[in-house]
C-alpha positions, 0 to 999 in steps of 0.5 A, a space after each residue: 770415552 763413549 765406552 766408559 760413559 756406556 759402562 755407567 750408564 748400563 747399569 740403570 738397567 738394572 731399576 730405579 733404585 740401583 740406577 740412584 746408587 751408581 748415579 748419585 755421587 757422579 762428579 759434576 762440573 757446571 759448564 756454560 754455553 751450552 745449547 739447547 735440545 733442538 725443538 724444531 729444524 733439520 736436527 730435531 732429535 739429536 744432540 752433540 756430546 763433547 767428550 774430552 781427555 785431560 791431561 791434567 796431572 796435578 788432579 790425579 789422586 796419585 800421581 804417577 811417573 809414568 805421566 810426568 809429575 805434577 810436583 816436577 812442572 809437569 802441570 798443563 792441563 789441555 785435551 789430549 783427545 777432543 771427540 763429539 758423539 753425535 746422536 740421532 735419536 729421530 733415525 737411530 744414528 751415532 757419529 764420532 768426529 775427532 777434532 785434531 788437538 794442534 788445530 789453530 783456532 782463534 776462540 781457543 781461549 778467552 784470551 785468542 787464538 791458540 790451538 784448540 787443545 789449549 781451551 780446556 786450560 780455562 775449564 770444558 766451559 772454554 772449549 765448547 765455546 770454541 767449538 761452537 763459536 769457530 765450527 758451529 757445531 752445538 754441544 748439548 753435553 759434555 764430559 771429561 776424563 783424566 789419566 786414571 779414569 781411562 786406565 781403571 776402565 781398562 784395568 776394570 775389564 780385566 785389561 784388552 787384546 791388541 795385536 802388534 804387527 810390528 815393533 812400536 815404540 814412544 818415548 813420550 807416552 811409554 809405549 815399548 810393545 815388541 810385534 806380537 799376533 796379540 799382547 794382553 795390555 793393562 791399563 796403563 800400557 793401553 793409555 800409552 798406546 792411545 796417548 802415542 803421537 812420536 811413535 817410531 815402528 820397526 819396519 822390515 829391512 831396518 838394521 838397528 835393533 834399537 828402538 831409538 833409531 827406528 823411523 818415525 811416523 810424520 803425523 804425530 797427532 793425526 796419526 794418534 787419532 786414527 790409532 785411538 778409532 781403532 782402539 775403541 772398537 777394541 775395547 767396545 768389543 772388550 765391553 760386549 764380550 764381557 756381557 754387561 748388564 748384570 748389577 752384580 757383576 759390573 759393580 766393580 767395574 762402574 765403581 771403578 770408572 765414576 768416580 774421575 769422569 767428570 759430567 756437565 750439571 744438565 746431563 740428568 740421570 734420566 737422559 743418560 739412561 734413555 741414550 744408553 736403553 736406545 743405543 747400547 746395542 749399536 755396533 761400533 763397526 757400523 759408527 761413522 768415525 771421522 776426523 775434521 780435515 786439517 791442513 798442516 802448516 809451517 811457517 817460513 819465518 822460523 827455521 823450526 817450522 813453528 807457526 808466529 802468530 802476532 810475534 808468539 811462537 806457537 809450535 807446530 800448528 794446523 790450520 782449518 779446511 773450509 770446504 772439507 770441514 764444512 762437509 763432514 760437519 754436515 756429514 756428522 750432524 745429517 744435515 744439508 749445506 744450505 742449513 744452518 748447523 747450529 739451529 737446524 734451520 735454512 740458512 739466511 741468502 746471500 742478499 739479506 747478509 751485509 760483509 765487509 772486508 779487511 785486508 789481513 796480509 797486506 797482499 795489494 788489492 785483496 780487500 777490495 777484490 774479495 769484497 766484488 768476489 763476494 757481492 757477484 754471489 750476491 752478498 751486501 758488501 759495505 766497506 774495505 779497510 787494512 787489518 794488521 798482519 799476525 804473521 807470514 803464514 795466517 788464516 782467513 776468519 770470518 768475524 761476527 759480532 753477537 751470538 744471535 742465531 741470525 748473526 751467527 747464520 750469517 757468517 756460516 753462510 759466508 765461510 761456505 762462500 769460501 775455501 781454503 784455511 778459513 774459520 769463523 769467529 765470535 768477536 765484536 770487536 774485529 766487526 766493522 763498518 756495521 756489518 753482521 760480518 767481517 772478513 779479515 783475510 788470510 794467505 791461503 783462501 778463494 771466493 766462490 764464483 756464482 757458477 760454482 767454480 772457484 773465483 778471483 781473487 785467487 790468492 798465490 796458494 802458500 806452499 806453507 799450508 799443505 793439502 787437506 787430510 781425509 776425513 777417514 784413514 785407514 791403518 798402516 802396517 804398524 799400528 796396533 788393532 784387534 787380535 785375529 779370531 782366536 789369537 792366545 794373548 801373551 804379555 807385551 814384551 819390550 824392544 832393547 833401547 
């Protein structure tokens, strides 16, 4: 999507007057929450913009079968891609993190908790809430882009190379691409390559030359993700191959891309042309790509696995990884550990902050033993009470009641007092005893001791909630990636199903 937004915004090279015709109809969307530019702090000069896939069939102009139709109930509309771009005006620096869509946060909706790809259900508006109000991370803009829109970037660059070292194949998104040293694919055959999340690959030694009966790789979304990094340097090679920057010979192309991305209201004309005129030269190999580190979870009360989150069902889930999330934020952002990331600005000590805690699990003593864990590292803890469980298998949140800058600051300051699936949350309603903070405990989480090492209580870790996943993976032997130097391309050519 950084690509696609580039391909617009190169064009305002070209003057003023040319920079009003391409710009003037782009579709507008008003989103609310926004943050504003950071005037002062540790993130003067940079800004987030969201960038979000939709899988919304029902707006499609044309609806397609290789999509599912809209006309058959095929009519969700949730984020099939949720990436941040980080910039740093200030240091000249780009950032991209990746927010994996099955993550289980409780501001997804208006309504609660879902996963976080469930929010755009409710508009862009509702995700950069959640973003904000679960991870901190300001969004200043923000943009969406469907189905069509991605495969008219491709189509419109005269399609893309991808080398195939094995077999592939997805029978949810499409994908059939027999192994080949590289594959010319149109458009619609690279949204099947980034939209694969059940991909099955035929690995050496496999005696079935069915497709259907290949292994299939266990990360679904995760694994998605890493393929989608490496698919936009192919196509930000794509772009610099094709010598952009010629109002002439890129009409086509910015014609056929503007039309279906969608821009909040405030992202002026002006803006976009600063960020393209200071970056377009940026190599994407040297962008920093990560994804949040999640810990994926499966709850023992049902034999599918499904996570029951107050008695509903809510299919194969993730949970957060304080400690590790907390650290590629920071990485993303340029900021330290002591300042607050959505104002830029020193986080507030432990001693100005009053947390109280709620029993969240039922587990004996665990309120009240987390409450004297967190006053030894200083804080003001003022009460203890019971909350009702959500299920065997729960996340610890950090509740907080208004969206003051100071109140936020605190429990960010809290959630870095803690480790395991831990997240904060806006809702005034779950503060209580008059606190800033509350914390309602989950399965799988501990206090940090004041000498840094981790403190009781330690909670039994609940074999449920898996170790963390990296922030960074590399490829594996069947995934798709940039053709070798050289390399002829051929036609993708099918596996037998």
């Amino acid at each position: 999507m950084l690509v696609s937004v580039a391909v617009i915004l190169v064009a305002l090279i070209g003057g003023a007057g040319y920079a009003y015709y391409v710009t003037h109809d782009l579709k507008r969307t008003e989103v609310h929450g926004l943050s504003g530019a950071f005037t002062d702090g540790a993130e003067l000069g940079t800004e987030n913009i969201l960038m979000a896939g939709s899988t919304s069939r029902c707006a499609l102009k044309v609806q397609n079968p290789a999509y599912g139709l809209c006309s058959q109930g095929v009519n969700g509309v949730n984020s099939d891609v949720i990436m941040i771009l980080h910039v740093d005006s200030t240091h000249h620096r780009l950032a991209l993190l990746s927010i994996p869509r099955d993550l289980f946060v409780p501001n997804a909706r208006t309504t609660g908790a879902n996963k976080i790809d469930a929010a755009l259900y409710q508009g862009l508006s509702q995700l950069v809430t959640a973003i904000e109000e679960d991870f901190g991370i300001p969004i200043q803009h923000a943009v969406s882009l469907n189905f069509d829109q991605f495969a008219n970037i491709v189509d419109a660059l005269g399609g893309i190379n991808m080398s195939f070292p094995m077999s592939v194949f997805d029978a949810e998104s499409g994908l059939n691409v027999h192994a080949a040293t590289c594959v010319h694919l149109d458009g619609t055959q690279a949204l099947q390559v980034v939209r694969a999340r059940h991909l099955q690959y035929d690995p050496p030694g496999e005696s079935s030359p069915y497709a259907q009966d290949w292994p299939q790789e266990t990360q679904s979304d995760l694994a998605r993700i890493r393929r989608d990094h490496e698919f936009l340097r192919v196509l930000a090679s794509a772009v610099a191959q094709r010598g952009l920057g010629n109002p002439i010979t890129d009409l086509d192309l910015i014609n056929s891309v503007k039309a279906d991305i969608t821009f909040d209201q405030s992202w002026s004309v002006n803006d976009m042309a600063h960020l393209l005129l200071e970056f377009h030269s940026v190599n994407i190999n040297s962008v920093p790509q990560l994804t949040l580190p999640v810990a994926l979870v499966t709850d023992p009360a049902t034999s599918s696995g499904d996570l029951i989150y107050e008695g509903g069902d809510y299919g194969q889930v993730e949970f957060p990884a304080s400690v590790p999330d907390q650290s590629v934020i920071d990485q993303v952002l340029g900021v330290k550990p002591d300042v607050d990331t959505m104002t830029g600005k020193p986080l507030p000590s432990a001693s100005t902050v009053t947390v109280s805690v709620a029993n969240g699990t039922g587990q004996a003593n665990q309120a009240a033993d987390t409450a004297s864990a967190l006053a030894a590292l200083g804080f003001k803890t003022v009460g203890v009470a019971d909350a009702t469980p959500t299920g065997d298998v729960s996340e610890t949140v950090v509740y907080y009641g208004s969206r003051a800058p100071a109140v936020e600051a605190a429990a960010e300051k809290v959630v870095r007092a803690l480790n395991g699936s831990v997240v904060m949350a806006f809702d005034p309603s779950r503060v209580i005893d008059g606190a800033e903070v509350t914390v309602v405990t989950g399965t799988q989480f501990t206090v940090d001791s004041p000498t840094g090492a981790a403190s009781t209580p330690t909670p039994p870790t609940s074999s449920a909630i898996a170790t963390p996943t990296p922030a960074t993976s590399g490829l594996k032997p069947w995934d798709p990636r940039a053709c070798p130097p050289g390399a002829k391309p051929t036609a993708p050519v099918p596996n037998p199903t």
